[in-house]
C-alpha positions as CSV (number, residue, x, y, z in Angstrom):
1,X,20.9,9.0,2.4
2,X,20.2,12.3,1.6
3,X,16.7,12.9,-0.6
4,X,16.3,16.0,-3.4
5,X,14.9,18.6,-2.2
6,X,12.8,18.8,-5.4
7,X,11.9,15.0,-5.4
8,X,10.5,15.9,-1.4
9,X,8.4,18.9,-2.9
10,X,6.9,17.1,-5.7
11,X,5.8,14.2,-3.5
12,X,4.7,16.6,-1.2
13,X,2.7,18.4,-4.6
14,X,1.1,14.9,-5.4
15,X,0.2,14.3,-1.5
16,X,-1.8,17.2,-1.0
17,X,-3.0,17.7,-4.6
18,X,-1.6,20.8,-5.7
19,X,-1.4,20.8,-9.1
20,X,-4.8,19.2,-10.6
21,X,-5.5,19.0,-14.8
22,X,-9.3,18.6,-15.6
23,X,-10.1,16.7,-18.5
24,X,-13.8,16.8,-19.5
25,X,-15.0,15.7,-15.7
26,X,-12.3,13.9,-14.4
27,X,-9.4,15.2,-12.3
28,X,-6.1,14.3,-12.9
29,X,-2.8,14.9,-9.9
30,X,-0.5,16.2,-12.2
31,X,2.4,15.9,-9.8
32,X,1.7,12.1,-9.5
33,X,1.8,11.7,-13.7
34,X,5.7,13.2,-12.6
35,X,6.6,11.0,-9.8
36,X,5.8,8.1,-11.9
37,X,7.9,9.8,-14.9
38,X,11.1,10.0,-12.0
39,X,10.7,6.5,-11.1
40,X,13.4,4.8,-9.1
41,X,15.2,7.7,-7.9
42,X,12.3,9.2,-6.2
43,X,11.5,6.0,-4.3
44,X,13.5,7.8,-0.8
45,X,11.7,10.4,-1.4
46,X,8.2,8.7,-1.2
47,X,9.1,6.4,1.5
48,X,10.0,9.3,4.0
49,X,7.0,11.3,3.2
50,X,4.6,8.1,4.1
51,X,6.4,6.9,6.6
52,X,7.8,10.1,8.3
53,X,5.3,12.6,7.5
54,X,1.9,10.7,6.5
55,X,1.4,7.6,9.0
56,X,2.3,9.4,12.3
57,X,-0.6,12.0,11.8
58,X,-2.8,10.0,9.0
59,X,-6.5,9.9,10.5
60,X,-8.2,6.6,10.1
61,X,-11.8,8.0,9.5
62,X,-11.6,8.5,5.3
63,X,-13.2,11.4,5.2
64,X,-10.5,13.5,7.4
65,X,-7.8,11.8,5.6
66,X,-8.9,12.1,2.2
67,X,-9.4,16.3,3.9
68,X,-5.4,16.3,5.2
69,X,-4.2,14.1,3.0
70,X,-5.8,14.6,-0.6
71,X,-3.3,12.7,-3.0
72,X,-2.1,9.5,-0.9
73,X,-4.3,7.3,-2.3
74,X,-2.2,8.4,-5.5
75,X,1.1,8.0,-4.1
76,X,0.7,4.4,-2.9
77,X,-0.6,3.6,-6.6
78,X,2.1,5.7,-8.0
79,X,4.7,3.7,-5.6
80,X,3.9,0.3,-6.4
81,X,3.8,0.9,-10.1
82,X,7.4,2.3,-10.0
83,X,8.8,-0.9,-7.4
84,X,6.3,-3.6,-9.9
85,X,8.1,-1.9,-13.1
86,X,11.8,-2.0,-11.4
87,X,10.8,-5.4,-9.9
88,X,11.4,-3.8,-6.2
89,X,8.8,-6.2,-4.6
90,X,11.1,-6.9,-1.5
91,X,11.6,-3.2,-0.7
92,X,7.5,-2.4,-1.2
93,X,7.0,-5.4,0.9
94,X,9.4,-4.0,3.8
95,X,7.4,-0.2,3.3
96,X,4.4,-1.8,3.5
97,X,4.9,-4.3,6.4
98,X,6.2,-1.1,8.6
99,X,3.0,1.2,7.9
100,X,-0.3,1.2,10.5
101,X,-3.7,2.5,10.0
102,X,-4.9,4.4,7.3
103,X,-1.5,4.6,5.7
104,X,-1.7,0.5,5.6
105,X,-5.2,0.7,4.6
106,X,-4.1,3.0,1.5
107,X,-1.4,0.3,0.7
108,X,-3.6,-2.5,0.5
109,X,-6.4,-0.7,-1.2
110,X,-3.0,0.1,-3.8
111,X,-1.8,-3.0,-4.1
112,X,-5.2,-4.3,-5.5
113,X,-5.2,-2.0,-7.7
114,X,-1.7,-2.6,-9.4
115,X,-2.1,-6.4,-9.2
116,X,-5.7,-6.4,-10.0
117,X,-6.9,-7.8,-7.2
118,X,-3.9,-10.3,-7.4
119,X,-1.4,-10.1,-4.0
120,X,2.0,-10.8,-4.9
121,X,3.4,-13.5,-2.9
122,X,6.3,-11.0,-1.0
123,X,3.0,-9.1,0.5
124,X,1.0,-12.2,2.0
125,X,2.6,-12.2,5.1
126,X,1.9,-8.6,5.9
127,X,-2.1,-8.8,4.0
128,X,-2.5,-12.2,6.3
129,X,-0.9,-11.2,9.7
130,X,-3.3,-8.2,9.2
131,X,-6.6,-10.3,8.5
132,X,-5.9,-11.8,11.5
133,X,-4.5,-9.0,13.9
134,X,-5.4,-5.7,12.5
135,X,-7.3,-3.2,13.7
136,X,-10.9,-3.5,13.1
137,X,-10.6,-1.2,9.4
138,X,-7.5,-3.0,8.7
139,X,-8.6,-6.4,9.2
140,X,-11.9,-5.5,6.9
141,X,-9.5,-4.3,4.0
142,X,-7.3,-6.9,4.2
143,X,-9.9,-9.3,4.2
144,X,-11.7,-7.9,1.4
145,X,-8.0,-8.3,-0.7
146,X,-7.5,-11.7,0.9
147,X,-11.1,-12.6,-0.7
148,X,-10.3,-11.1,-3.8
149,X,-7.1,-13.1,-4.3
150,X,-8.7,-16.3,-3.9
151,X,-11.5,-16.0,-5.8
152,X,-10.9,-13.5,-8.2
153,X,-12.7,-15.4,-11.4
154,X,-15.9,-16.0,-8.9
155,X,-16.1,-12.1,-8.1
156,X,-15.5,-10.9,-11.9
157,X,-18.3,-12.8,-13.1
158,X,-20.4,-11.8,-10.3
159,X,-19.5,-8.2,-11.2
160,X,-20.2,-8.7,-14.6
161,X,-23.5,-10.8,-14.1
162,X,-24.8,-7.8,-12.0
163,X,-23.6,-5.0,-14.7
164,X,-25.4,-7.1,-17.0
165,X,-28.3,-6.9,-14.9
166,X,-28.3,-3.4,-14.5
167,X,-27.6,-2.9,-18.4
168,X,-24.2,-1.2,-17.9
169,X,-22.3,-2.8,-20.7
170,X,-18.4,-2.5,-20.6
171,X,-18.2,-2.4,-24.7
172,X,-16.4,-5.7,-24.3
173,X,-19.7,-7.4,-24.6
């Protein structure tokens, strides 16, 4: 299949954070607020950059990756939003069951996010083979996600009992 030259570049934009828009003190990638306005079609596109051109020289310690490889935290958000809006679980769960190290990390770290903390039934084999076989970082993540799944309502009102013990109030209170 051949991929767009533009679609490459912009998930190449988005992956090393070229384009940033500051609103009051946050930082928004604006090449990821376009990848997710492609959708679909640029799916190729981000699966040959992480697979191809992230995982083989991804470093696992977070601080060098986040240095090489600014926006990918981004890009595996921006990924599984598209695939969870086109209901394209079985591809993301082939992407992610064929990435190692940081790259996996990143994907599990994503998928939390888009769930909320909720792992979609195609990606428990990968998250549980993980837990149990991963490298030391990996099985930690997957773990953590694993922990979150199951007892989502126990950690939310934890989190909120301690917010409330600190005073930080959400405005939903």
């Amino acid at each position: 299949m051949q991929i767009p030259n533009q679609h490459l570049e912009l998930v190449r934009d988005a992956l090393y954070a070229r384009h940033l828009k500051e609103v009051g003190c946050f930082v928004f990638n604006k090449s990821s607020e376009q990848v997710q306005e492609i959708g679909e079609p640029i799916l190729p596109a981000l699966e040959h950059v992480i697979r191809e051109e992230v995982m083989p020289s991804c470093p696992l310690d977070p601080k060098a990756q986040h240095e090489t490889f600014p926006g990918i935290g981004n890009l595996m958000v921006d990924y599984l939003q598209i695939v969870k809006k086109e209901g394209l679980l079985e591809r993301a769960a082939r992407l992610v069951s064929s990435l190692r190290g940081a790259v996996l990390i990143e994907a599990v770290r994503a998928i939390a996010i888009v769930w909320d903390h909720t792992i979609p039934d195609s990606f428990m084999p990968t998250i549980e083979a993980l837990a149990r076989m991963g490298l030391p970082e990996e099985r930690e993540v997957a773990l953590w996600s694993l922990d979150w799944h199951y007892n989502k309502r126990q950690r939310e009102k934890e989190s909120a009992d301690f917010r409330k013990e600190l005073g930080i109030t959400t405005g939903k209170e």
